[in-house]
DRENDO-1510 file (C-alpha; in Angstrom, 1 decimal, always signed):
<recs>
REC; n; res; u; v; w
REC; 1; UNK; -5.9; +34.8; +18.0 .
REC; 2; UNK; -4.0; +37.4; +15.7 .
REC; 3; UNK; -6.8; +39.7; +16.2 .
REC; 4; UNK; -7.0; +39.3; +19.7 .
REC; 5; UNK; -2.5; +40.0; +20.1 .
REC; 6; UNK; -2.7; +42.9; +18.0 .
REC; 7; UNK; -5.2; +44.6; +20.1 .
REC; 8; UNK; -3.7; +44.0; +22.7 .
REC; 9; UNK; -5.4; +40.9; +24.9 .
REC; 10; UNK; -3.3; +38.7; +26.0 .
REC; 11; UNK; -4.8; +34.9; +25.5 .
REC; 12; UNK; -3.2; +31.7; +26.9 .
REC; 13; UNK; -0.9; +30.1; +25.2 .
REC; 14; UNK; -3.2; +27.0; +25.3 .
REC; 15; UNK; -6.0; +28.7; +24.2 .
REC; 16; UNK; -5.9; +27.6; +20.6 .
REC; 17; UNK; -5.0; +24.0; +21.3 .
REC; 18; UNK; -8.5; +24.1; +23.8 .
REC; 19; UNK; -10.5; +25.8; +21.1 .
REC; 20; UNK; -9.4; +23.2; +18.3 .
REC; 21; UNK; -10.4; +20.2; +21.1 .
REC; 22; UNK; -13.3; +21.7; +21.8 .
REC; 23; UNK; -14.7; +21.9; +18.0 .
REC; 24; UNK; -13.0; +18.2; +17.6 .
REC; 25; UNK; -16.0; +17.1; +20.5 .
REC; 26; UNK; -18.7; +18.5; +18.5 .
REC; 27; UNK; -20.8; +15.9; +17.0 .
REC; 28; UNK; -20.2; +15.2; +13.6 .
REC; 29; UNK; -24.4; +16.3; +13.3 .
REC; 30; UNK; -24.2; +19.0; +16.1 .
REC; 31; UNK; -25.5; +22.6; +15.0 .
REC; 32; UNK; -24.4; +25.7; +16.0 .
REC; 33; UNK; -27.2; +28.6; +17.5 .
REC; 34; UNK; -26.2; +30.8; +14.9 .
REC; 35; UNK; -26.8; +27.5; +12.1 .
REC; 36; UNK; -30.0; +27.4; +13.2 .
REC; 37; UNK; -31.2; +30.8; +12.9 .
REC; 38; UNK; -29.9; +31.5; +10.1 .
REC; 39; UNK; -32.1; +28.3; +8.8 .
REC; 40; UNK; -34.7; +29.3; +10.8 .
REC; 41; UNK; -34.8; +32.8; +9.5 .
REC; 42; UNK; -34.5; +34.5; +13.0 .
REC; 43; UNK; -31.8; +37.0; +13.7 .
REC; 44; UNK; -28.3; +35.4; +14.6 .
REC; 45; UNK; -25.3; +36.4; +16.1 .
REC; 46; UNK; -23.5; +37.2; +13.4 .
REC; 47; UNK; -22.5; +40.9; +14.2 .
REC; 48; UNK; -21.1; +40.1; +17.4 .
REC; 49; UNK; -19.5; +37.2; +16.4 .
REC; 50; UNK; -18.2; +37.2; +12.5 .
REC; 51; UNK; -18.8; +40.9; +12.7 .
REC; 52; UNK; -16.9; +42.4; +15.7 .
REC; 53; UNK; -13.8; +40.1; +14.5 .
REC; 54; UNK; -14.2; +41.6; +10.8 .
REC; 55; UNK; -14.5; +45.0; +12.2 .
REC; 56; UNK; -11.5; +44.2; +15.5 .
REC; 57; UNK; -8.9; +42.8; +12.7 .
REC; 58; UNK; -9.7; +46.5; +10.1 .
REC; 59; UNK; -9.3; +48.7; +12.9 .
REC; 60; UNK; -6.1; +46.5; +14.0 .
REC; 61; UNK; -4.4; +45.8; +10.4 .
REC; 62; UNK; -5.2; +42.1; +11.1 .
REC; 63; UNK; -6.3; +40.4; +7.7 .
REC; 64; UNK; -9.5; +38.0; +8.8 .
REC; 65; UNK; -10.4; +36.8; +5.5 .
REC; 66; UNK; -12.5; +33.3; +7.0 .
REC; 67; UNK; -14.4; +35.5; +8.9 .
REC; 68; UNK; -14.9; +38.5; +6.1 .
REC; 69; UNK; -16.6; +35.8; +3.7 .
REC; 70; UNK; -18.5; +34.0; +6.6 .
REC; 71; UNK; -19.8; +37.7; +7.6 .
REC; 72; UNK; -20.5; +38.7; +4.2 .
REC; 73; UNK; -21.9; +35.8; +2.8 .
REC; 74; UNK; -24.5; +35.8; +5.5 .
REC; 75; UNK; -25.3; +39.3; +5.8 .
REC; 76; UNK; -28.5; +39.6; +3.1 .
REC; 77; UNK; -29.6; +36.8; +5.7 .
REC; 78; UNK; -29.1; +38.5; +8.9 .
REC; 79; UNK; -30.5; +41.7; +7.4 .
REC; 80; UNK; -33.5; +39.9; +5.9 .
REC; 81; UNK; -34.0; +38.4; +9.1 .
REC; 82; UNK; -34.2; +41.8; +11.2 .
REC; 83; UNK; -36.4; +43.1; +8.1 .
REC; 84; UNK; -33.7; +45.2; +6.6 .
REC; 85; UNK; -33.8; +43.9; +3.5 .
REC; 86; UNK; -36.6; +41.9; +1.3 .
REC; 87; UNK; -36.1; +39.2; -1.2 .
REC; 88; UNK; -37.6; +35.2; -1.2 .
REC; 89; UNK; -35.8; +32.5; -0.8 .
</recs>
């Protein structure tokens, strides 16, 4: 949401309420796509997703340290995944 005021798009005021409802419907076993490549070993959508917020909130002066470590954490996956990088698991 800060991300997404200090660049300028304007969100609904009830947007963050509907997001929080929306993850409180997920089953308590439900998996996200990205979860399961990441598992899987396939490529995810972690640059357009983690990544493009990470990069939005530098480029804005918005700190987005949940999604830095999520990012980071799961880059040598990602990159392992698209055969960027080589190490066993």
């Amino acid at each position: 949401y800060d991300v997404a005021h200090a660049t300028g798009i304007a969100l609904p005021p009830e947007t963050f309420a509907q997001t929080l409802a929306f993850f409180d419907g997920i089953p308590a076993d439900g998996t996200a796509s990205m979860q399961r490549d990441v598992l899987a070993g396939r490529p995810s959508e972690l640059e357009s997703q983690n990544g493009a917020v990470v990069r939005a909130g530098l480029q804005a002066g918005v700190q987005t340290p949940l999604n830095e470590f999520i990012y980071h954490a799961l880059l040598p996956l990602e990159r392992r995944a698209r055969g960027e990088l080589s190490f066993p698991i």
